[in-house]
Biopython code that builds the backbone (N, CA, C, O; Angstrom):
import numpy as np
from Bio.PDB.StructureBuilder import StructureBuilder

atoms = [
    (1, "UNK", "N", (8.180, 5.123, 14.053)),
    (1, "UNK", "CA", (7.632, 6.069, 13.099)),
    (1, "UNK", "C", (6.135, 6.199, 13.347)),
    (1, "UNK", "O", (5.496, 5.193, 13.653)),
    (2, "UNK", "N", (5.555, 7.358, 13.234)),
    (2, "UNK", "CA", (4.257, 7.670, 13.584)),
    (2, "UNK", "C", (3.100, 6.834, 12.852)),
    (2, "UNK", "O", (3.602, 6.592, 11.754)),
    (3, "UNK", "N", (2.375, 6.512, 12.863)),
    (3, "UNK", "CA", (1.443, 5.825, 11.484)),
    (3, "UNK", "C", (-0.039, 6.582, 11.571)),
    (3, "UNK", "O", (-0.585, 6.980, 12.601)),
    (4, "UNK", "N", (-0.513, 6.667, 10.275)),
    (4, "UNK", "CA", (-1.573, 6.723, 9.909)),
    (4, "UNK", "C", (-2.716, 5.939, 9.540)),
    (4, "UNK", "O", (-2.643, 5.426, 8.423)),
    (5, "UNK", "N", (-3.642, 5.746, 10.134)),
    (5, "UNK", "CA", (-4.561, 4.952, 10.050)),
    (5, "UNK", "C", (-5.832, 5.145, 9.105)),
    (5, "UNK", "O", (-6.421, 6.192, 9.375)),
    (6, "UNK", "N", (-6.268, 4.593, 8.322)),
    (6, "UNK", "CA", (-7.322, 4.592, 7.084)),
    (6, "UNK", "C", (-8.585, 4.269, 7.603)),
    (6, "UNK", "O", (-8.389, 3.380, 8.433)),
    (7, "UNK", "N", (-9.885, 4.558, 7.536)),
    (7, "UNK", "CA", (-10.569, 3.766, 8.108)),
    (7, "UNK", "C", (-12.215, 4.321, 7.386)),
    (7, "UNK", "O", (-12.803, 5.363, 7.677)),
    (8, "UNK", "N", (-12.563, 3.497, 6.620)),
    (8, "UNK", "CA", (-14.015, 3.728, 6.158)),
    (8, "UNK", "C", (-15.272, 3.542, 6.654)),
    (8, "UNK", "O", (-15.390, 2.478, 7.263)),
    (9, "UNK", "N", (-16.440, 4.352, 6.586)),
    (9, "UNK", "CA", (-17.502, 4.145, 7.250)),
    (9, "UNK", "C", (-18.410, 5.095, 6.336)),
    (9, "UNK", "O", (-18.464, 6.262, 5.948)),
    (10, "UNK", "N", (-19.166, 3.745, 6.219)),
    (10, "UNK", "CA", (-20.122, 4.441, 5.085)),
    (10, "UNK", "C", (-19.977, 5.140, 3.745)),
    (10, "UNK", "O", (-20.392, 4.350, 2.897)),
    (11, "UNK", "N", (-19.570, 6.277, 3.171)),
    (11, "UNK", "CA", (-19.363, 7.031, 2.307)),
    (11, "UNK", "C", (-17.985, 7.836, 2.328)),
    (11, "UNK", "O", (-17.408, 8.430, 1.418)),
    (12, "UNK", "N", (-17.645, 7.652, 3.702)),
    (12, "UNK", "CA", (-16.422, 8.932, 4.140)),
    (12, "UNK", "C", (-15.538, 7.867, 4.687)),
    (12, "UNK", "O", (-15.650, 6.789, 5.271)),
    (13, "UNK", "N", (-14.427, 8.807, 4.144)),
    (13, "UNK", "CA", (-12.595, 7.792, 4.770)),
    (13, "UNK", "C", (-12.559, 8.597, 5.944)),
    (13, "UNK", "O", (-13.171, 9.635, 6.192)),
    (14, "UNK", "N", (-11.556, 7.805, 6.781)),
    (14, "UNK", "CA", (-10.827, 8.832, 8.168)),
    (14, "UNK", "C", (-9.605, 8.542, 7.975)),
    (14, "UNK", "O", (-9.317, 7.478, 7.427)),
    (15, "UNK", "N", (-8.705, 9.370, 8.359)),
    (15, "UNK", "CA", (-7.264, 9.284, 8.373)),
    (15, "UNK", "C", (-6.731, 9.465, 9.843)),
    (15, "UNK", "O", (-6.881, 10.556, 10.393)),
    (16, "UNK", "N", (-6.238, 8.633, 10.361)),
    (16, "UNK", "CA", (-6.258, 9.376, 11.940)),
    (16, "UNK", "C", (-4.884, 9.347, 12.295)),
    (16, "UNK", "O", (-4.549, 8.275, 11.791)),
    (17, "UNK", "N", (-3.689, 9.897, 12.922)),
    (17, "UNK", "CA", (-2.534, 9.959, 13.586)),
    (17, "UNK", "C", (-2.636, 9.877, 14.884)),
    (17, "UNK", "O", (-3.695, 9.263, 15.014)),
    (18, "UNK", "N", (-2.349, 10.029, 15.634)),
    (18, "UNK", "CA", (-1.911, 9.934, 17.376)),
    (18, "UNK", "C", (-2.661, 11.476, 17.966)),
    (18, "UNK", "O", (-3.182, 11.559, 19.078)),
    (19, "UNK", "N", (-2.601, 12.376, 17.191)),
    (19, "UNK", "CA", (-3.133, 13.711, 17.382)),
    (19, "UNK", "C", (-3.862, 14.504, 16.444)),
    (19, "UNK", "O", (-4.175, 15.688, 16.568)),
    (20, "UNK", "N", (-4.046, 13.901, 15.702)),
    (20, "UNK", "CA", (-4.991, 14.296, 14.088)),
    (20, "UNK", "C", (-5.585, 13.446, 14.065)),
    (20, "UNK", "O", (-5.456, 12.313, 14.528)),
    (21, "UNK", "N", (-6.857, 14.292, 13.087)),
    (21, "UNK", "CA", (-7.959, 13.493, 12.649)),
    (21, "UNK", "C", (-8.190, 13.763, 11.050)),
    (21, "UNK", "O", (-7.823, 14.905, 11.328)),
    (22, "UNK", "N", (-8.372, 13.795, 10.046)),
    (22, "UNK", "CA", (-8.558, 14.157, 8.723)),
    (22, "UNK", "C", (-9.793, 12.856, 7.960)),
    (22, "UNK", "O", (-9.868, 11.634, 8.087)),
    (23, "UNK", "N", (-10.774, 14.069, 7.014)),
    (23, "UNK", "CA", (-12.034, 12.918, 6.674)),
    (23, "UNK", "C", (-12.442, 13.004, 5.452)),
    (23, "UNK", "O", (-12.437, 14.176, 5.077)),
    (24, "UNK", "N", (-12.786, 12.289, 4.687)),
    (24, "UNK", "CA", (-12.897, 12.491, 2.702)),
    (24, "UNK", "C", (-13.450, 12.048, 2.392)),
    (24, "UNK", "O", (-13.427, 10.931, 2.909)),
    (25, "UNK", "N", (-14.624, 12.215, 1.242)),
    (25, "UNK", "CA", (-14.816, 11.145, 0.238)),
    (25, "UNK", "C", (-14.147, 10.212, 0.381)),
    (25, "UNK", "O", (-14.528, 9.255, 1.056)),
    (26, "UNK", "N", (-12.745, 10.261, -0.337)),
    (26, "UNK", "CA", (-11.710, 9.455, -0.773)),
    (26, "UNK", "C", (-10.488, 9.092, 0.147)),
    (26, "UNK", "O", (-10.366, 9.972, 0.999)),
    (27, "UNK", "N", (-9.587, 8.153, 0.269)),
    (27, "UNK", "CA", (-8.519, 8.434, 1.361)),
    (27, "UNK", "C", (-7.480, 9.151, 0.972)),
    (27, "UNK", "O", (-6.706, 9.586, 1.825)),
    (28, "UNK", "N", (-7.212, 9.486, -0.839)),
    (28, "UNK", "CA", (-6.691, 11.217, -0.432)),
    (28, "UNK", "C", (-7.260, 12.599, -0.531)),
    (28, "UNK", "O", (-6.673, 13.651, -0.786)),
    (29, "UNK", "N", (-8.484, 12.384, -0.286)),
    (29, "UNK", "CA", (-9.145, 13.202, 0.181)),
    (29, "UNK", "C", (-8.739, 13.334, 2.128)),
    (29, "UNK", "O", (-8.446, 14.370, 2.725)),
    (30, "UNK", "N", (-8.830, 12.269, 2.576)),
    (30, "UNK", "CA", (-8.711, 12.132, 3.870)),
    (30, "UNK", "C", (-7.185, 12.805, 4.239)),
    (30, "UNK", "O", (-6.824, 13.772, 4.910)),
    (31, "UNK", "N", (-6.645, 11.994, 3.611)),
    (31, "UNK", "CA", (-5.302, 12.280, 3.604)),
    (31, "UNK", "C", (-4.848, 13.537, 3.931)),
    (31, "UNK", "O", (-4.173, 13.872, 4.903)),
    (32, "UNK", "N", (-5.579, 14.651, 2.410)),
    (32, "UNK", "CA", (-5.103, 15.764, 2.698)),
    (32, "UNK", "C", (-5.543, 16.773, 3.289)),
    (32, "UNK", "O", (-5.168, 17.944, 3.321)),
    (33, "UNK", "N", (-6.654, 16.041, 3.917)),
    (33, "UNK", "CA", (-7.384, 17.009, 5.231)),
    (33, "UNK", "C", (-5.919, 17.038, 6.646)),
    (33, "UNK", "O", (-5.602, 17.979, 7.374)),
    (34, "UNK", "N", (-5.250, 15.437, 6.563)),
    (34, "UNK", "CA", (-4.308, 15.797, 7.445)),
    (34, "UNK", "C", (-3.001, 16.493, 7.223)),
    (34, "UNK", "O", (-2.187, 16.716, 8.120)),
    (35, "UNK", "N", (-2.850, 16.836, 5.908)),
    (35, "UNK", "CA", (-1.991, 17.611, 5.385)),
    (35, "UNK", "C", (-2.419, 19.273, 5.524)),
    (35, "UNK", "O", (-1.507, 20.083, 5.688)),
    (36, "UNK", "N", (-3.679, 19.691, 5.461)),
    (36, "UNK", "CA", (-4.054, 20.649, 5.779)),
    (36, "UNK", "C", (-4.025, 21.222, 7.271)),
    (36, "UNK", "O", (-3.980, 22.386, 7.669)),
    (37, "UNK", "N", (-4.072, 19.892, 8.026)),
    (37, "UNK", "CA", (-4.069, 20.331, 9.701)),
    (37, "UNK", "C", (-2.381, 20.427, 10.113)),
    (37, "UNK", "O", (-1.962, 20.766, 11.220)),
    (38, "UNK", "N", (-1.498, 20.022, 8.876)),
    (38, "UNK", "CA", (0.031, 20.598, 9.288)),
    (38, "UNK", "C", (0.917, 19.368, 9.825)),
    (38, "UNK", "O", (2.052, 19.417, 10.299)),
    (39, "UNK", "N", (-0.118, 17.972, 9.573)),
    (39, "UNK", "CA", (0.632, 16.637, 9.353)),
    (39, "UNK", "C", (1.847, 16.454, 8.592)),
    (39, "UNK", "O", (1.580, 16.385, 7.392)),
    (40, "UNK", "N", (3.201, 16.340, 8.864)),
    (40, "UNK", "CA", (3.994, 15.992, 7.995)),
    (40, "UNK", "C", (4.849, 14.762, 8.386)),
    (40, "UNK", "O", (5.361, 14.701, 9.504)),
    (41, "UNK", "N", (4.957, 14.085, 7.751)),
    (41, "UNK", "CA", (5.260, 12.606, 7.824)),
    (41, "UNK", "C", (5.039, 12.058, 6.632)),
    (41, "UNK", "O", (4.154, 12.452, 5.872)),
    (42, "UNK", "N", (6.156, 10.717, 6.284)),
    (42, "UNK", "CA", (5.760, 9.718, 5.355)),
    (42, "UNK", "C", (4.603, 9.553, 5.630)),
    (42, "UNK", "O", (4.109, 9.774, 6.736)),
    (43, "UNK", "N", (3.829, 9.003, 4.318)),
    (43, "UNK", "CA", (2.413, 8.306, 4.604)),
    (43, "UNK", "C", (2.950, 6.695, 3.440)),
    (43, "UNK", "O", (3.511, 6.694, 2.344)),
    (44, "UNK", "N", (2.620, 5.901, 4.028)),
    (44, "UNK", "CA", (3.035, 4.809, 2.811)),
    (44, "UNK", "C", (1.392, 3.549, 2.816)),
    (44, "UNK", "O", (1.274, 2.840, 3.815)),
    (45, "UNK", "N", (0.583, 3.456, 1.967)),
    (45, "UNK", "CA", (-0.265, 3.065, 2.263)),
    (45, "UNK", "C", (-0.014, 1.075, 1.545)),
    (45, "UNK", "O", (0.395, 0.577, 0.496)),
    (46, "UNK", "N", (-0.499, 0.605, 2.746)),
    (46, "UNK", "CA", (0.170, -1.291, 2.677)),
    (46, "UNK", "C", (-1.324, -1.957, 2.267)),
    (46, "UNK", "O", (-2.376, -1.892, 2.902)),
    (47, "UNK", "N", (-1.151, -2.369, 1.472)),
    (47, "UNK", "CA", (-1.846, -3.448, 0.981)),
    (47, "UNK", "C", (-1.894, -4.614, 1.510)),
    (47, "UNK", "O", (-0.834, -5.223, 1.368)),
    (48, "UNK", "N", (-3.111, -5.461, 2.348)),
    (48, "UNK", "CA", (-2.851, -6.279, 3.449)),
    (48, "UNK", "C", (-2.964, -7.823, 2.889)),
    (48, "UNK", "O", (-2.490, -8.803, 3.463)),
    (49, "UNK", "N", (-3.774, -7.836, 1.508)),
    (49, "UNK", "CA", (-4.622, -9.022, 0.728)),
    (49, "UNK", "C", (-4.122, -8.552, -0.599)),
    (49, "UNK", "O", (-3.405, -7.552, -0.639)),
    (50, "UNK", "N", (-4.439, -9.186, -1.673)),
    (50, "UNK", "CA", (-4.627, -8.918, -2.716)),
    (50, "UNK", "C", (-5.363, -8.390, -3.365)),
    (50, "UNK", "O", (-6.517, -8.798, -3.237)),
    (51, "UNK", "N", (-5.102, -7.073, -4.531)),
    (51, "UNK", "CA", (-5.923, -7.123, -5.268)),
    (51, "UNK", "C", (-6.080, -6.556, -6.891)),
    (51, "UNK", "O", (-5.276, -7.232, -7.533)),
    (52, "UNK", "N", (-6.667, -5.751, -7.673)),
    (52, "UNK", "CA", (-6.651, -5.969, -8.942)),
    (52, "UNK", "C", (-5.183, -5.619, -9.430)),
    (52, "UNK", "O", (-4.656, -6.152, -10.406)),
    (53, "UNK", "N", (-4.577, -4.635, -8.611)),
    (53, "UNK", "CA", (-3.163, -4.340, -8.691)),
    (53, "UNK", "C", (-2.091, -5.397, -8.311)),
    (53, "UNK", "O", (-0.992, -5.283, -8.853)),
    (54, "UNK", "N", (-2.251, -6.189, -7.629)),
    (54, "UNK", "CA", (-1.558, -7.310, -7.196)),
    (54, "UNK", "C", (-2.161, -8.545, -6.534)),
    (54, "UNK", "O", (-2.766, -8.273, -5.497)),
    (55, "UNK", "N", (-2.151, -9.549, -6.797)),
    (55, "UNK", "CA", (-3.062, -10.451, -7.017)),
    (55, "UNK", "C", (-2.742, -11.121, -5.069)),
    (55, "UNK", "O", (-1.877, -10.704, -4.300)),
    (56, "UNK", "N", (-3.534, -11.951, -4.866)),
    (56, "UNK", "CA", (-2.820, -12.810, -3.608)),
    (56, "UNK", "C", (-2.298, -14.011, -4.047)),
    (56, "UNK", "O", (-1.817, -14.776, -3.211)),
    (57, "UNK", "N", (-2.317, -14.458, -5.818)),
    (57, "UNK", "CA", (-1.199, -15.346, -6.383)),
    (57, "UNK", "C", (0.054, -15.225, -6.280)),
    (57, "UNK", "O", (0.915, -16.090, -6.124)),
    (58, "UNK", "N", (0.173, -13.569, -6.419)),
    (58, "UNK", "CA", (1.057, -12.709, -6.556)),
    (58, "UNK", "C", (1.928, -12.859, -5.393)),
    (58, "UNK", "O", (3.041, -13.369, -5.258)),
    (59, "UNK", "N", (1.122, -12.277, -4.588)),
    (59, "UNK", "CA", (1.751, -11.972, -3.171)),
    (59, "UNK", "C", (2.436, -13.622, -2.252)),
    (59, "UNK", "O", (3.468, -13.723, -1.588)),
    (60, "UNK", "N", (1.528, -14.558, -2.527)),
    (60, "UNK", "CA", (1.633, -16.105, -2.193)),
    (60, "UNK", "C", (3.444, -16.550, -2.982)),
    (60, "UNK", "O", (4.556, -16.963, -2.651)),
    (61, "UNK", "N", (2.935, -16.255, -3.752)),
    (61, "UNK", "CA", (4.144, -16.918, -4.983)),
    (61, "UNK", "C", (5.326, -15.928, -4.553)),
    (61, "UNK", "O", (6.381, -16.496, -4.834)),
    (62, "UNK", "N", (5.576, -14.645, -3.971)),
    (62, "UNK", "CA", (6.917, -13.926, -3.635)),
    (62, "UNK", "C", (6.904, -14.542, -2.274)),
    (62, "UNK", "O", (8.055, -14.861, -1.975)),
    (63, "UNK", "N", (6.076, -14.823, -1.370)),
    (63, "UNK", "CA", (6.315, -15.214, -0.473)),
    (63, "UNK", "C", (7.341, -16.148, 0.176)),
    (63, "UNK", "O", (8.168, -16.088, 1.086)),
    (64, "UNK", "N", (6.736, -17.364, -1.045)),
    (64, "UNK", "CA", (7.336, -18.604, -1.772)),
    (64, "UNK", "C", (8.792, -18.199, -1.753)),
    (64, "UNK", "O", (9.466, -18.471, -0.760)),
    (65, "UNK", "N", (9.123, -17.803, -2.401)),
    (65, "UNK", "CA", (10.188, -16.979, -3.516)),
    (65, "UNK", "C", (10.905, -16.934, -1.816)),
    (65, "UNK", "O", (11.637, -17.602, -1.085)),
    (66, "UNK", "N", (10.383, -16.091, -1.821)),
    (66, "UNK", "CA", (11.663, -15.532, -0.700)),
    (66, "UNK", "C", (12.098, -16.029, 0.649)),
    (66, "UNK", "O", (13.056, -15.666, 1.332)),
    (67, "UNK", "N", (11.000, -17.121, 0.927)),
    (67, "UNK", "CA", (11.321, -18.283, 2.144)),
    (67, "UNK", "C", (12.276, -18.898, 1.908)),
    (67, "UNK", "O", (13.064, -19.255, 2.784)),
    (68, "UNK", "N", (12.459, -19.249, 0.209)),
    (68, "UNK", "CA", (13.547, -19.618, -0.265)),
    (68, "UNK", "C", (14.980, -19.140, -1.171)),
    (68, "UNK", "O", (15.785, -19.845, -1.779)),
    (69, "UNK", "N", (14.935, -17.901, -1.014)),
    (69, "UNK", "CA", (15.659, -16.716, -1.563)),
    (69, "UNK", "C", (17.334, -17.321, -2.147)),
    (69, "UNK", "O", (17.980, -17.082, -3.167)),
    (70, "UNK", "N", (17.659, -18.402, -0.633)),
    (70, "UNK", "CA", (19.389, -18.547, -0.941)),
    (70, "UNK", "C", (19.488, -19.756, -1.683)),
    (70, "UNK", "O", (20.612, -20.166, -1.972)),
    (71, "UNK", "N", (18.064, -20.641, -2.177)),
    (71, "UNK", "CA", (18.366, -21.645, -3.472)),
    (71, "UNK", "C", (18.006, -21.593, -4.414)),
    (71, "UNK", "O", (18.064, -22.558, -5.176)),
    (72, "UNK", "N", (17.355, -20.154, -4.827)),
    (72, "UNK", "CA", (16.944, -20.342, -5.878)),
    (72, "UNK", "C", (17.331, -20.110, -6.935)),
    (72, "UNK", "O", (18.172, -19.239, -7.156)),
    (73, "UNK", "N", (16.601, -21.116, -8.151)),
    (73, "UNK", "CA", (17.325, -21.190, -9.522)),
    (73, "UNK", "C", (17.496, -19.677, -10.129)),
    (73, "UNK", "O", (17.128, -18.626, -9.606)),
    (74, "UNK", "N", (18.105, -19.854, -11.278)),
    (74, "UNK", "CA", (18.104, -18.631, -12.352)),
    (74, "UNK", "C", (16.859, -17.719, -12.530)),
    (74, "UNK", "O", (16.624, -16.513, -12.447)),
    (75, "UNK", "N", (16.028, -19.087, -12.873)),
    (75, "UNK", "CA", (14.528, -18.673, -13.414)),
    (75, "UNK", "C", (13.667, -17.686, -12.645)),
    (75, "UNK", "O", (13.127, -16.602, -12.867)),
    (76, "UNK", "N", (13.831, -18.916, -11.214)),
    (76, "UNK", "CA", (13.199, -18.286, -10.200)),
    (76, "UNK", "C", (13.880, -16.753, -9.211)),
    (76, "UNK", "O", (13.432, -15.920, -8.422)),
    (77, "UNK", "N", (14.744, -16.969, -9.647)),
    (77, "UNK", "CA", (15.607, -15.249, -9.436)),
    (77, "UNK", "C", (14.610, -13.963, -9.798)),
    (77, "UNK", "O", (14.010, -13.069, -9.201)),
    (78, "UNK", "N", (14.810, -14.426, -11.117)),
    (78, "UNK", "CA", (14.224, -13.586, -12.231)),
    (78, "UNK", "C", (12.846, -13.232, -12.160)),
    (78, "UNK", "O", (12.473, -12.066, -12.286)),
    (79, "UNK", "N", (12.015, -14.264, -11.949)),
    (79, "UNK", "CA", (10.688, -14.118, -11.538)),
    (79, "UNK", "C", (10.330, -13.511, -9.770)),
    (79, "UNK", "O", (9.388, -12.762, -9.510)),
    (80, "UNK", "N", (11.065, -13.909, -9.002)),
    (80, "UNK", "CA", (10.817, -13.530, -7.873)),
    (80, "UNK", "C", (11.662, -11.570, -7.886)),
    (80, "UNK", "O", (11.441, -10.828, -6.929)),
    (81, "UNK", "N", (12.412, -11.164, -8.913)),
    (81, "UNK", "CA", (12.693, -9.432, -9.296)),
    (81, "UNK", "C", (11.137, -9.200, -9.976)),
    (81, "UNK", "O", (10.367, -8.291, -9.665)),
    (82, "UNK", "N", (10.913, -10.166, -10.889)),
    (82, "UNK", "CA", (9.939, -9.697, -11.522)),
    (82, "UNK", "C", (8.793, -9.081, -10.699)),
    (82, "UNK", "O", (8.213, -8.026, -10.958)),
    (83, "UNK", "N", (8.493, -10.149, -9.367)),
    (83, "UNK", "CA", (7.105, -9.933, -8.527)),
    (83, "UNK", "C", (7.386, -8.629, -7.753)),
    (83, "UNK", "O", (6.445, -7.864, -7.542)),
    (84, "UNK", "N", (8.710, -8.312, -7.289)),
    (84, "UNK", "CA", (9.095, -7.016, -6.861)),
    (84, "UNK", "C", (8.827, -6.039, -7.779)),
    (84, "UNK", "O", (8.161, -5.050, -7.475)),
    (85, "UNK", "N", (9.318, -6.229, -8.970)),
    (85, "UNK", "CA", (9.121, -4.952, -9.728)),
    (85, "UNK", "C", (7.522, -4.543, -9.994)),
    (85, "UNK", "O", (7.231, -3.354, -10.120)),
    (86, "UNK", "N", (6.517, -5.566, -10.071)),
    (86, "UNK", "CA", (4.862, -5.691, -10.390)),
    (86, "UNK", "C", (4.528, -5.215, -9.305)),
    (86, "UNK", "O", (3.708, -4.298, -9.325)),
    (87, "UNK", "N", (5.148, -5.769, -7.810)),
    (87, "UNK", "CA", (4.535, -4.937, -6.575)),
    (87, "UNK", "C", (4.485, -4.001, -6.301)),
    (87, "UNK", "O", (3.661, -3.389, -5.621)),
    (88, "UNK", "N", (6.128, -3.474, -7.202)),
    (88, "UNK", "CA", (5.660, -1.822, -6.850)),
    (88, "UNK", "C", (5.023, -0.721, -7.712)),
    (88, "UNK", "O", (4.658, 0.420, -7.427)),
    (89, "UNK", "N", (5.007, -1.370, -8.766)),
    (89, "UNK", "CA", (4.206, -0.781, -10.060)),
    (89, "UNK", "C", (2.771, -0.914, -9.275)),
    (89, "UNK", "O", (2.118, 0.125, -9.180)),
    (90, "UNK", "N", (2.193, -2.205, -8.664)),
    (90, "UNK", "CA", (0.884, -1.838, -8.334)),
    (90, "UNK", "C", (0.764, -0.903, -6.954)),
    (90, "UNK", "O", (-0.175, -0.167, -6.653)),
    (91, "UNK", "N", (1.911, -1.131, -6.257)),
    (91, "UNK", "CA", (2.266, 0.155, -5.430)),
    (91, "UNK", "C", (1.932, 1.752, -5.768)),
    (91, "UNK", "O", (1.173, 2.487, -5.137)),
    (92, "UNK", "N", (2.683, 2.057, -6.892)),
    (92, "UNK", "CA", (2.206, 3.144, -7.567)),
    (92, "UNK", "C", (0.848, 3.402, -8.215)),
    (92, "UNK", "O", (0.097, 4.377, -8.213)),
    (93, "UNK", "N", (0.796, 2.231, -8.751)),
    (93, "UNK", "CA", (-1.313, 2.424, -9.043)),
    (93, "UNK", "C", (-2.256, 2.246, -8.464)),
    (93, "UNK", "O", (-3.405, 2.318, -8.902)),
    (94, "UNK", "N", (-1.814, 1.908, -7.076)),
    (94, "UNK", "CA", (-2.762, 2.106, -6.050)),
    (94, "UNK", "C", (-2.770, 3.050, -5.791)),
    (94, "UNK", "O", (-3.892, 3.555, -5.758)),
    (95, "UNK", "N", (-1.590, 3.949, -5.433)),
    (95, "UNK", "CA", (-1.341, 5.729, -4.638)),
    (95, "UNK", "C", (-2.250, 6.271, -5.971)),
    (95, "UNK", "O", (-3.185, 7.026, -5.705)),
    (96, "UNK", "N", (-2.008, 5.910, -7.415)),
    (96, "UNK", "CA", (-2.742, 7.457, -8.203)),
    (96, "UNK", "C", (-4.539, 6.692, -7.768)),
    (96, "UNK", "O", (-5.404, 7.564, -7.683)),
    (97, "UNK", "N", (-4.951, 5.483, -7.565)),
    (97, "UNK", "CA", (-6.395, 5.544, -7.663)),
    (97, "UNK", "C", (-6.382, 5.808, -6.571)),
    (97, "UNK", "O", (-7.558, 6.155, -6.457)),
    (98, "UNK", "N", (-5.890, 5.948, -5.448)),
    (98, "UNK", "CA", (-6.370, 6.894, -3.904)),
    (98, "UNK", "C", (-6.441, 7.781, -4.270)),
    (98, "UNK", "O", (-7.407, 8.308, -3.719)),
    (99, "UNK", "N", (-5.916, 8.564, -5.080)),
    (99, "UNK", "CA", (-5.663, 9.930, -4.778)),
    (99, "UNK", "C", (-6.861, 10.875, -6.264)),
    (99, "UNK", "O", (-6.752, 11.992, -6.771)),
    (100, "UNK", "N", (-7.773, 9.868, -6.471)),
    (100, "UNK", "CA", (-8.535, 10.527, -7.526)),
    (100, "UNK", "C", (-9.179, 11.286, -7.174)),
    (100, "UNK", "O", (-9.878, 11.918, -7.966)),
]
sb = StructureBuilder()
sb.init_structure("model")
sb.init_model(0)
sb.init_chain("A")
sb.init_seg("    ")
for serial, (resi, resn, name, xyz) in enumerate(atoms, 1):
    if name == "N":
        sb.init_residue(resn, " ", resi, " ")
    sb.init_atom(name, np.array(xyz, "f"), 0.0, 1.0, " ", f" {name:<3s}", serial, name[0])
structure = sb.get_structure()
């Protein structure tokens, strides 16, 4: 699958593809400079660290979770859906603050 690359410098985002270039304030600003040049493709933007949306407690502790996926208790079931369901909620509140 093609990817898009993010990349800040100074004041302005870049968005770059294999044959596009797109540049913003913001990275959906950037973004939709490559939407304007006739880019179409998923864009899915990955969170590499933690942060106010999902913590690296967060991310550490599913990690956890899922190294150990085929013993775990009830509790830890439940909590390791839970960290899925928070990841993608901060999934989604990351895409609306890109896209301010």
């Amino acid at each position: 699958m093609p990817t898009v690359t993010i990349t800040k410098e100074q004041s302005e985002f870049t968005a770059t593809t294999h044959d596009h270039c797109g540049q913003g304030r913001t990275v959906g600003e950037a973004i939709d400079s490559l939407l304007e040049q006739g880019v179409t493709m998923p864009i899915f933007l990955r969170q590499l660290g933690g942060d106010q949306f999902f913590t690296q407690e967060q991310i550490d502790r599913k990690r956890e979770l899922r190294q150990r996926l085929e013993t775990l208790s009830t509790e830890e079931r439940a909590e390791y859906q839970a960290l899925l369901g928070a990841e993608l909620d901060a999934t989604q509140a990351r895409l609306k603050a890109a896209f301010r």
